[in-house]
VOPAGU-2260 file (C-alpha; in pm, 1 decimal, decimal comma):
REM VOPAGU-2260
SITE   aa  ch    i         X         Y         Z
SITE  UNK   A    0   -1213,1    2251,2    3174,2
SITE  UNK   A    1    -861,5    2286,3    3020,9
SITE  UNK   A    2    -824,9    1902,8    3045,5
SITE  UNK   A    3   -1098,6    1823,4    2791,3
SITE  UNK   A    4    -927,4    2007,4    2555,6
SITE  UNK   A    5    -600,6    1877,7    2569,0
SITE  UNK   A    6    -443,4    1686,5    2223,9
SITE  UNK   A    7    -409,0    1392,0    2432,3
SITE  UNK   A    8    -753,6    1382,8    2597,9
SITE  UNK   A    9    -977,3    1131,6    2471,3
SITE  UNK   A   10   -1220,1    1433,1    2318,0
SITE  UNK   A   11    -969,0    1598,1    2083,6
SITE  UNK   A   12    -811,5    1237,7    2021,2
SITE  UNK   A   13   -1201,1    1129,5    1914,4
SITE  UNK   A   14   -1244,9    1488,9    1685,5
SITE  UNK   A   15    -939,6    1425,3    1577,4
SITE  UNK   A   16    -982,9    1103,8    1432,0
SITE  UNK   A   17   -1363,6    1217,0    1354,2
SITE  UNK   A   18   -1181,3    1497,8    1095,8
SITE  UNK   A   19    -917,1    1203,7     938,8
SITE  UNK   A   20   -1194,3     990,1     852,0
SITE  UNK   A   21   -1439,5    1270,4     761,3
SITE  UNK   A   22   -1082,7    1362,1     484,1
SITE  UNK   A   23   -1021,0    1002,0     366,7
SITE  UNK   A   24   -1407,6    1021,7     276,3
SITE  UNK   A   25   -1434,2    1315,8      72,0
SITE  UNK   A   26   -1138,7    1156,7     -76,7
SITE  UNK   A   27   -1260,4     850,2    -174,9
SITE  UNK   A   28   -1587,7    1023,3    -267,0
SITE  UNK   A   29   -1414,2    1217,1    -536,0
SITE  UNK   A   30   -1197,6     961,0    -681,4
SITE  UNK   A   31   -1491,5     758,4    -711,6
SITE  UNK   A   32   -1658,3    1000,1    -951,9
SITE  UNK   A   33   -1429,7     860,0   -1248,0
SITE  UNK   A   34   -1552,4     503,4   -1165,9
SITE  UNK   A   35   -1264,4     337,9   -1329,7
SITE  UNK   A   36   -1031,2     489,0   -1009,9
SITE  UNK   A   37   -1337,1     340,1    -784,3
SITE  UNK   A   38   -1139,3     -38,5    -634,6
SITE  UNK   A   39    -846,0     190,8    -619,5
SITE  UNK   A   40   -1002,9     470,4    -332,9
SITE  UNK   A   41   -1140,0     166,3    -206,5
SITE  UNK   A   42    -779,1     -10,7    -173,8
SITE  UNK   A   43    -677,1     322,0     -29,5
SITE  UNK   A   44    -924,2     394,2     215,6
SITE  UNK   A   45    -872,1      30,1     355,5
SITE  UNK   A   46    -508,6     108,2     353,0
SITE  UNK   A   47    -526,9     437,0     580,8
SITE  UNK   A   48    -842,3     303,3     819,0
SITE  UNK   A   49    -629,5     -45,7     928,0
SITE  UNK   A   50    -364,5     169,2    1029,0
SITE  UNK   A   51    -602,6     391,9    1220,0
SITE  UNK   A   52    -735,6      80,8    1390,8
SITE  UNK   A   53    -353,9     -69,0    1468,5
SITE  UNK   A   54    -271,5     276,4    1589,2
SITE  UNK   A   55      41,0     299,7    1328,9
SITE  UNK   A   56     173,0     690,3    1312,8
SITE  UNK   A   57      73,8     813,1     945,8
SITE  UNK   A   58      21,1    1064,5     768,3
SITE  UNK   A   59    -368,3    1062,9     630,5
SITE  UNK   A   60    -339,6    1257,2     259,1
SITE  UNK   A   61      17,5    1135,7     191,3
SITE  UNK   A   62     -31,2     749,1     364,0
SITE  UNK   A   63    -405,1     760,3     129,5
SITE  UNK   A   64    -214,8     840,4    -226,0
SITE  UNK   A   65     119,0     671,8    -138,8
SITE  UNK   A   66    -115,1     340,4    -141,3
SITE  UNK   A   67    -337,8     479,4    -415,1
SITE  UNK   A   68     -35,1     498,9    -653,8
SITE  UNK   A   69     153,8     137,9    -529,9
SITE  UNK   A   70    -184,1     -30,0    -583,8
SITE  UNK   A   71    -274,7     142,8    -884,2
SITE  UNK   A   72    -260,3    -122,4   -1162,7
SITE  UNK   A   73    -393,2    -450,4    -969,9
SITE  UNK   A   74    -665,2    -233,5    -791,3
SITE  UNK   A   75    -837,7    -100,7   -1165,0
SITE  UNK   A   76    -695,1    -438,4   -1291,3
SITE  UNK   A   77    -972,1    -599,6    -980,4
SITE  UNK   A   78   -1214,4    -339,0   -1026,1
SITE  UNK   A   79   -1261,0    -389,8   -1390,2
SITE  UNK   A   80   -1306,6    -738,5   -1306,5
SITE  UNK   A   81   -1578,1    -697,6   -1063,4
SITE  UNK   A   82   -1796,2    -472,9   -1233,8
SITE  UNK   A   83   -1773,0    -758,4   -1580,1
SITE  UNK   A   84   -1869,8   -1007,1   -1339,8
SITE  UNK   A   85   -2130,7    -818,7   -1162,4
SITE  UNK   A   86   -2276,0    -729,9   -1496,6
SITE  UNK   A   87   -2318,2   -1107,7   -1572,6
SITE  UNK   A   88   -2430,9   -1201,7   -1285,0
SITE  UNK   A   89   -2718,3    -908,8   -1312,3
SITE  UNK   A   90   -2771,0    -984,5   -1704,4
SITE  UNK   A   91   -2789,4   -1377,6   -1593,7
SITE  UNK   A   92   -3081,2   -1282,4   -1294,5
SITE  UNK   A   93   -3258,0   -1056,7   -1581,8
SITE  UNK   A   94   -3276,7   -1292,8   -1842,7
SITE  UNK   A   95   -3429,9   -1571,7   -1606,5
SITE  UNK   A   96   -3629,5   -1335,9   -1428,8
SITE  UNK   A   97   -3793,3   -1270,7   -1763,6
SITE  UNK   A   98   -3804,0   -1571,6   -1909,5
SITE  UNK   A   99   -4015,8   -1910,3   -1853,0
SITE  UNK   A  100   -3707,2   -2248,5   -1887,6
SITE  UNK   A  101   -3813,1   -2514,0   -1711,0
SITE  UNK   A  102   -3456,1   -2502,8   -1522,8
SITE  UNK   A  103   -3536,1   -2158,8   -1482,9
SITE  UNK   A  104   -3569,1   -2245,0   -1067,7
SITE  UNK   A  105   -3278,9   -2401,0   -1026,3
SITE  UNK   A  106   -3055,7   -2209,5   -1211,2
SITE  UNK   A  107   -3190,5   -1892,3   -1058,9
SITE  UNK   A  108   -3093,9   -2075,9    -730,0
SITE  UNK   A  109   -2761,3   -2096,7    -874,3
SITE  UNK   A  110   -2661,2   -1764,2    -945,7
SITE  UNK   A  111   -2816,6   -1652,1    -593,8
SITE  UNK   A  112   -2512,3   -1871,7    -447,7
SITE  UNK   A  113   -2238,5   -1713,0    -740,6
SITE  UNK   A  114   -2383,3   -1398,8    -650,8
SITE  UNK   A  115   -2295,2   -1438,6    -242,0
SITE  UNK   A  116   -1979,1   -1553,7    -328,9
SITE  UNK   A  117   -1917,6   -1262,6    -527,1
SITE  UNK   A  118   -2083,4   -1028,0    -275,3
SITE  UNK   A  119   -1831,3   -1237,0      39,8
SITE  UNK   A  120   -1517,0   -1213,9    -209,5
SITE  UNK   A  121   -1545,6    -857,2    -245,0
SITE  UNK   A  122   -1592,3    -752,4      49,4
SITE  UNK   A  123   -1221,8    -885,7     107,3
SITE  UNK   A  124   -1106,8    -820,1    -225,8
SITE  UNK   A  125    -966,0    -465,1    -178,0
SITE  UNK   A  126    -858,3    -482,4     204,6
SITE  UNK   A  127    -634,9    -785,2      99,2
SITE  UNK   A  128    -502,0    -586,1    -165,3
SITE  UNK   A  129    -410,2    -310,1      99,5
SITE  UNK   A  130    -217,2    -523,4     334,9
SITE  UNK   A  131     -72,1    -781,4     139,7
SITE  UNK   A  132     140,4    -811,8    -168,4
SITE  UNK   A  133      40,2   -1071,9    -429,5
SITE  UNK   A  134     -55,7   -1139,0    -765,7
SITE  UNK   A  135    -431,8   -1054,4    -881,5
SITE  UNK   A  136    -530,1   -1438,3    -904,3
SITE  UNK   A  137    -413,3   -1472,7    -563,3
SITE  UNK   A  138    -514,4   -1220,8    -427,6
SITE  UNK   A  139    -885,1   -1334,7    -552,1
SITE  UNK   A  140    -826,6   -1674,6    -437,6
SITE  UNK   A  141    -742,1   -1521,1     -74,4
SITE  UNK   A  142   -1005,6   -1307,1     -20,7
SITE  UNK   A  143   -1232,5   -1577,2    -120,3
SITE  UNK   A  144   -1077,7   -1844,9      70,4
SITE  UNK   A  145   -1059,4   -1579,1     395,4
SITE  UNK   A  146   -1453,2   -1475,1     355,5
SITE  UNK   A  147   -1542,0   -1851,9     422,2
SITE  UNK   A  148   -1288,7   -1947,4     700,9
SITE  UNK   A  149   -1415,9   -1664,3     865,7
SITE  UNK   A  150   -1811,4   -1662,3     767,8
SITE  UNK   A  151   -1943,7   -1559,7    1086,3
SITE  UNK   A  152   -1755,8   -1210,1    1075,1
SITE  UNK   A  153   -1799,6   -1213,6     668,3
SITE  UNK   A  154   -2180,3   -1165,4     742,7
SITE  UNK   A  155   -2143,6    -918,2     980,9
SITE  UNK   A  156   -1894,8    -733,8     735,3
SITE  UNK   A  157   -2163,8    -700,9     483,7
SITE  UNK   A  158   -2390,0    -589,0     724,1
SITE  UNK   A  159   -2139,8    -290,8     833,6
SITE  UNK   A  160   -2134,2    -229,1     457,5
SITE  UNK   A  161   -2535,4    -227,6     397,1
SITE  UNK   A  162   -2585,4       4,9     671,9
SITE  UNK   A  163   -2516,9     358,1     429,7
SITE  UNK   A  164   -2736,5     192,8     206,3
SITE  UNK   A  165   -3034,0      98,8     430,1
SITE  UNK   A  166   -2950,4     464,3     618,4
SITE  UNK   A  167   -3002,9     632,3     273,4
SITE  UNK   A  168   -3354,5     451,2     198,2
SITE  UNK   A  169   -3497,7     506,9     532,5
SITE  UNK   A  170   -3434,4     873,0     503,2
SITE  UNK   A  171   -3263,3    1087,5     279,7
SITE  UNK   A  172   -3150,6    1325,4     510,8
SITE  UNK   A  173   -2889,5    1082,2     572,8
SITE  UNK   A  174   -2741,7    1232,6     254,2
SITE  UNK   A  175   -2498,8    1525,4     460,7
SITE  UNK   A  176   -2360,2    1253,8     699,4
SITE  UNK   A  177   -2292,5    1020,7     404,9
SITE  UNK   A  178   -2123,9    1265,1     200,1
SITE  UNK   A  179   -1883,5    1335,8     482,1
SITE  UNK   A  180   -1840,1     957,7     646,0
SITE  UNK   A  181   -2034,3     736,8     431,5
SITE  UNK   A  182   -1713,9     565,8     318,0
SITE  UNK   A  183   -1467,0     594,8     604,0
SITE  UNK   A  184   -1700,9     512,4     908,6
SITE  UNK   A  185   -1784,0     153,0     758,8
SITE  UNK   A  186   -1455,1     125,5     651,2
SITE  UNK   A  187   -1299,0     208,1     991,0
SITE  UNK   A  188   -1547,5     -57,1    1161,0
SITE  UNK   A  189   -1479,2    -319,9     951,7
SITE  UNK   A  190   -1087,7    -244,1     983,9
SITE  UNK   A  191   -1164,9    -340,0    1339,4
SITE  UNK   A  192   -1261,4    -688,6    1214,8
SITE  UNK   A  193   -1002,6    -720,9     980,4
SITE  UNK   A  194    -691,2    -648,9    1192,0
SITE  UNK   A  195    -813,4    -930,1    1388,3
SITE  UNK   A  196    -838,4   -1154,0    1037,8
SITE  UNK   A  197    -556,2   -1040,4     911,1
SITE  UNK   A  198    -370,1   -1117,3    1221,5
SITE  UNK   A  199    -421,8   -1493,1    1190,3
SITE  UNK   A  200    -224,8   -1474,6     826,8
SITE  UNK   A  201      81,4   -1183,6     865,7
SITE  UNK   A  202     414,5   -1329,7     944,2
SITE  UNK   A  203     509,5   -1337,2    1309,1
SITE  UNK   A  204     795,0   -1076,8    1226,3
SITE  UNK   A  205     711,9    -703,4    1219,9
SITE  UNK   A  206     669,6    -507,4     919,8
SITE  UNK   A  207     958,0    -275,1     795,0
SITE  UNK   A  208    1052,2       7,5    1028,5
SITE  UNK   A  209     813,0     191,7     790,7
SITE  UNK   A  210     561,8      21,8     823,3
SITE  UNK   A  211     452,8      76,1     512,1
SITE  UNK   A  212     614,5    -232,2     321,3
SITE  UNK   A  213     320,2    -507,6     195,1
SITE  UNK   A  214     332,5    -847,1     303,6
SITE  UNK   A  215     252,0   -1165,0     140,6
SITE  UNK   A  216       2,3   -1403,4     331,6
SITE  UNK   A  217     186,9   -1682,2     453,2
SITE  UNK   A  218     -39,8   -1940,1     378,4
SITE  UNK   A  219      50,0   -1882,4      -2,2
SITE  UNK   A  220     411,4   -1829,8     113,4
SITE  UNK   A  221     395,9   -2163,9     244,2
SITE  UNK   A  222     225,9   -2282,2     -38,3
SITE  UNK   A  223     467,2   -2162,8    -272,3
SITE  UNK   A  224     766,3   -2317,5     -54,6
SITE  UNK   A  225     587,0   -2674,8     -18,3
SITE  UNK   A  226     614,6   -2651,3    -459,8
SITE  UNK   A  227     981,6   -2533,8    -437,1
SITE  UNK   A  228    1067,1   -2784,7    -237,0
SITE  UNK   A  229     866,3   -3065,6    -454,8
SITE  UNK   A  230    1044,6   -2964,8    -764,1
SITE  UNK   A  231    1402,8   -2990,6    -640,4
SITE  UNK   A  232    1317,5   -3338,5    -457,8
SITE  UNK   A  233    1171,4   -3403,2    -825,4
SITE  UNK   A  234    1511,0   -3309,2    -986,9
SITE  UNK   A  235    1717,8   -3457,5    -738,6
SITE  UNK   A  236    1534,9   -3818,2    -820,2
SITE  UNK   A  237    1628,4   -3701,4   -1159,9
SITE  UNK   A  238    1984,9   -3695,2   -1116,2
């Protein structure tokens, strides 16, 4: 009986990681109150669950605000874009909605398409922002440019993300078990995805004995390098 609850057996490691993610939610939960802190507990939570998923030694409270401060400015800096842009894209669907243009079809058809983009980009948007270091344009263009290379797991990342959602309108007793892992649980699934994603764009090298240092994708890297190495061909012609 003593065996079950050893730290290493695989019922105190499950509690165990049970109570981290049932912390990083009631986290997140709170720093979500202010709204404006919202993309950053997001960026956070990502942050702590992808290590949970690569099995990387850290510390949950002190990994979670370590990231929540480093990420500060381009998380709000995303967030505030996202809710603008989800505001027009709602305000666009109301208007037409409500409203008899003879284009009215088509452009409603349009803005259903903008709107899954949106809906695919963000998904990304704040997981990319966890693992890699880049500027905020990029790091749009990259979590775009990831949700359709990899489409088939995109849609099944949404669907990870709906399920709170869909839990919460088929019963509202659902409310305890989403206040304590409504935020972590999805996010720890879909960390499970991303690793693998991610994998397919982090240098071959290891991170930092730290393992805490960002990386930049190296598809940009390489992007960036290819431009380098235009412009001094360009100014050697020059000379």
């Amino acid at each position: 009986m003593g065996r079950f609850f050893n730290l290493d057996s695989p019922l105190m490691q499950f509690l165990s990681k049970m109570a981290d993610l049932m912390i990083l939610n009631v986290i997140t939960l709170l720093l979500c109150i202010p709204i404006i802190t919202a993309g950053d507990a997001v960026c956070a939570l990502y942050y702590m669950t992808i290590k949970m998923v690569k099995g990387e030694e850290c510390y949950i409270i002190r990994g979670y605000f370590k990231s929540f401060k480093d990420n500060f400015r381009q998380a709000t800096i995303l967030w505030i874009i996202s809710i603008l842009l989800g505001l027009i894209l709602a305000g666009d669907f109301l208007i037409l909605r409500n409203t008899s243009f003879s284009f009215g079809d088509v452009m409603m058809v349009l803005i259903m398409v903008v709107a899954i983009i949106y809906l695919f980009t963000m998904i990304y948007l704040f997981p990319v922002l966890s693992r890699f270091e880049n500027s905020v344009k990029n790091t749009i263009k990259n979590s775009f440019l990831m949700s359709v290379l990899n489409l088939p797991k995109t849609i099944l990342l949404f669907l990870i993300n709906l399920a709170p959602v869909v839990l919460l309108l088929v019963t509202f007793q659902a409310m305890p078990f989403l206040i304590m892992f409504g935020f972590s649980v999805p996010a720890y699934v879909c960390s499970m995805l991303f690793v693998k994603i991610f994998k397919r764009f982090e240098p071959e090298e290891e991170e930092t004995a730290s393992g805490e240092e960002l990386e930049t994708l190296s598809f940009i890297r390489e992007e960036e390098e290819a431009k380098k190495k235009q412009l001094e061909q360009g100014n050697g012609e020059n000379v």
